[in-house]
N, C-alpha and C positions, 0 to 999 in steps of 0.2 A: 773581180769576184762578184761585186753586187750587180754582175748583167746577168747573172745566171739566177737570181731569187727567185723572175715572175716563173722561172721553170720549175724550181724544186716546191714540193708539196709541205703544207705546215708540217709534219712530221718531219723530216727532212732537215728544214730550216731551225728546229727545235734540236733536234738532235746535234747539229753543227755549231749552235751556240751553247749548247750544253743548258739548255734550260728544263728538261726533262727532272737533271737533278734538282733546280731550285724549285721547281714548282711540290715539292716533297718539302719543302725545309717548313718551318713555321709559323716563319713571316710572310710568305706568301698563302699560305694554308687562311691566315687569319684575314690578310689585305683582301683575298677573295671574300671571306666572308662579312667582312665590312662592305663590302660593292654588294652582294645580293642584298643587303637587309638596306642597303640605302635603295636602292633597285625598287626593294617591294613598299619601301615607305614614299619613295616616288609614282607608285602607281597608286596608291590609296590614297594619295594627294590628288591624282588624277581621277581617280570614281569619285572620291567626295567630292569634287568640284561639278563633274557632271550631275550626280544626282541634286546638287543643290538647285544646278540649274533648272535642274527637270522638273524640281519642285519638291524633293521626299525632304520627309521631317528629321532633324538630328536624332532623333531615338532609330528613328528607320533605317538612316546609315550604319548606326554604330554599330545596330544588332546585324548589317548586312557587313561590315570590314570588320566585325569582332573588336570594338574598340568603347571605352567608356563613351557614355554621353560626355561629360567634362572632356575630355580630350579632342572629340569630335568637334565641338563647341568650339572651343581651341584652336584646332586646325581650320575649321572652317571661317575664324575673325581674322587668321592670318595670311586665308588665303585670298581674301576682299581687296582689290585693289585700293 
């Protein structure tokens, strides 16, 4: 059975594990949205590290990633090797 997956299409392969119904259920409702919000807190970890390097001032980030200066400050002492 598993030589036939790289054929069948994700729909397909969804539908055959029955994951169509779990992705409707709760917990997976929430586990997604725990990954996007870690997702975008890992890419604002990624700009503020570029802009430091580029030289912009903690005010200048926060008001660019929508985040308090204090936090900014924060994330940017933790991100110093």
């Amino acid at each position: 059975m598993l030589y036939k997956l790289p054929q069948l299409s994700l729909e397909e392969i969804e539908q055959m594990l029955g994951l169509s119904e779990f992705k409707q259920t709760r917990v997976y409702q929430e586990a997604k949205q725990e990954g996007v919000e870690e997702g975008k807190q890992i890419s604002k970890l990624e700009i503020l590290r570029r802009m430091l390097q580029l030289g912009s001032s903690l005010e200048f980030i926060a008001e660019a990633l929508n985040l308090p200066v204090e936090e900014v400050r924060k994330l940017a002492e933790e991100s110093q090797p």
